[in-house]
C-alpha positions, 0 to 999 in steps of 0.5 A: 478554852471556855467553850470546851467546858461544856462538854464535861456539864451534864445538860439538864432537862426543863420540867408490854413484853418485848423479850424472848425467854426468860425475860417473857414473863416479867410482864405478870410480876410484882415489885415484891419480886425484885431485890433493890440494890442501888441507885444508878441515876436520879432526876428532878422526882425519881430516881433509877435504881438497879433491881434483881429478880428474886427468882430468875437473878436477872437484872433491870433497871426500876424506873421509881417516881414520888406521886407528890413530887410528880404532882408538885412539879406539874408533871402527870402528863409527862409521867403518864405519857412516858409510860403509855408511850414505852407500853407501845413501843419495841425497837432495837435502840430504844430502852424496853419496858416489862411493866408498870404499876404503882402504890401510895407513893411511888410510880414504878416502870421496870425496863431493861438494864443497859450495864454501858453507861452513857454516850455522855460519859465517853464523850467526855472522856474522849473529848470528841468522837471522830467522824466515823464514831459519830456516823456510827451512832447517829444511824443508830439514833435515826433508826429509832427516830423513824421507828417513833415518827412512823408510830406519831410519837415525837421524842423531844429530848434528844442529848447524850445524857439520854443515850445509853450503850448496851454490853456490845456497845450499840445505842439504846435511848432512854428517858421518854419523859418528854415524849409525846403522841402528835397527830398535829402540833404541840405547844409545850416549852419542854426539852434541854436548852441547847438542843431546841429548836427555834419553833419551840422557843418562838411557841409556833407549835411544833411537831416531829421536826424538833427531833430533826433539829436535835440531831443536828446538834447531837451530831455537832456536839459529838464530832466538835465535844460541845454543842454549836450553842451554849451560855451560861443562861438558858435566855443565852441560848436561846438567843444564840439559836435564834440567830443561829450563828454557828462556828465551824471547827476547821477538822469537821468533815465537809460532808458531816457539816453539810448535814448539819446545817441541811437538819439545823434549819429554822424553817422546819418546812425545809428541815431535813427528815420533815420534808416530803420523804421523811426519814428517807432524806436524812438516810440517803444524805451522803454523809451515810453513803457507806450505811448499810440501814438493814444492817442498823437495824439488825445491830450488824454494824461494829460498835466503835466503843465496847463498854468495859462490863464485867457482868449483867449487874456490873454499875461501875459505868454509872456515877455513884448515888446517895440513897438519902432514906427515899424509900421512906418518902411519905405516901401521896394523899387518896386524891392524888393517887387518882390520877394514876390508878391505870399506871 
């Protein structure tokens, strides 16, 4: 019963207006605008916390970095990245963001508050989603992973941490903190343990292909309710996926399984979605026969989960954070504010 532990271990990460209304004009706003209520997620240097607007009563969700610990932990490309990438992006699954800016001491992006928590959470709770539910959220997720390969951006940090459910229960990915513009192939060690790729362990360069890989594992650990390689050790898994011996439950779908292992190739010259017709080949496997794809995009399909939100500001589907005085974090030194003065 080890392995079914895994599940319930949160998977830790390696070091422009988009809305009709009255949610137009957030672009043109400033942080004094917003009332800060509470903490809804924290990460190595930041935290997320959940914000209102002074005028309107509308609710978002303000991204909040120390410029110190942004540059202690070697992160200016990541941080700067993210925020370039979000200013240019605006798919249905994907977390919007109004704007960015920046003081002394922290950097700050406000995007859109997704009230329903998650994917992590009720994969926990359910111990593993059926087949349809899996589907479900998958075609979701390649939606948006066509949308960003289409743009030469590659995600790189695919997991159900990084996917949240909005109040009707359809995806939106978050955290693009890995993400990056491509044109050709990347280096960088960086991604969560279990969901990388061989070519990212081996430094062969990689490119949109790991996100392929991924989802390989992300569609494994929701039909199955833990990942196809885990240890306790991050060289643990890495070897494990190196050798890429998986075990095959015996209530997975033949056809879901046949997915899997068409994305899980260590060649990434015949991954699925990296070959000749991208995305086109992972849409058309038989696994999404029934998927009606104009209907993803328009958000038609039925979610399988409804989250349970009482109002637009409601956080009960988050954990509950300390907020340990980080707002009186000291003020970056006049150089290392430099790097940031076009955020």
């Amino acid at each position: 019963m080890a392995s079914a532990k895994v599940a319930k271990v949160k998977k830790q990460s390696i070091p422009g207006s988009k809305k009709d209304g009255d949610l137009a004009d957030e672009s043109s706003r400033s942080l004094s605008d917003y009332e800060i209520l509470s903490t809804i997620g924290t990460g190595t240097f930041g935290r997320v916390v959940l914000v209102r607007n002074n005028d309107t009563r509308n609710y978002f969700a303000l991204k909040v970095m120390a410029i110190t610990e942004v540059i202690r932990l070697k992160q200016i490309e990541h941080v700067k990245n993210e925020k370039e990438i979000l200013a240019s992006i605006s798919h249905p699954f994907i977390v919007n963001m109004y704007w960015a800016n920046h003081d002394n001491t922290f950097l700050y992006m406000l995007m859109e508050y997704v009230p329903g928590g998650e994917v992590f959470s009720y994969l926990r709770n359910y111990g593993r989603f059926s087949n349809s539910m899996a589907n479900f959220y998958a075609s979701e997720i390649v939606s948006a992973l066509e949308y960003l390969h289409s743009r030469s951006i590659v995600y790189r940090d695919l997991k159900p941490e990084n996917l949240l459910l909005d109040r009707d229960g359809h995806l939106k990915i978050t955290d693009f903190g890995f993400s990056k513009k491509l044109l050709d192939r990347t280096w960088t060690l960086c991604g969560t343990p279990e969901y990388l790729a061989p070519e990212i362990i081996q430094s062969k360069g990689h490119s949109k292909a790991v996100d392929w890989w991924s989802l390989g594992i992300l569609i494994y650990e929701m039909i199955v309710g833990f990942p196809p390689f885990f240890d306790d050790q991050p060289f643990g898994i890495y070897e494990k996926i190196l050798a890429g011996k998986i075990d095959w439950p015996r209530h997975i779908d033949p056809v879901a399984k046949d997915l899997i292992k068409k994305l899980l190739v260590p060649d990434r010259t015949k991954r699925l979605g990296n070959m000749k017709n991208g995305a086109d080949d992972v849409k058309k496997h038989k696994w999404f026969k029934a998927v009606d794809w104009d209907d993803v995009l328009a958000r038609k399909l039925s979610p399988p989960i409804i989250p349970k939100v009482t109002h637009n500001g409601d956080t009960k589907n988050f954990d509950t954070y300390s907020e340990d005085d980080w707002q009186k974090t000291a003020p970056a030194a006049e150089k290392d504010v430099e790097p940031f003065l076009d955020f």
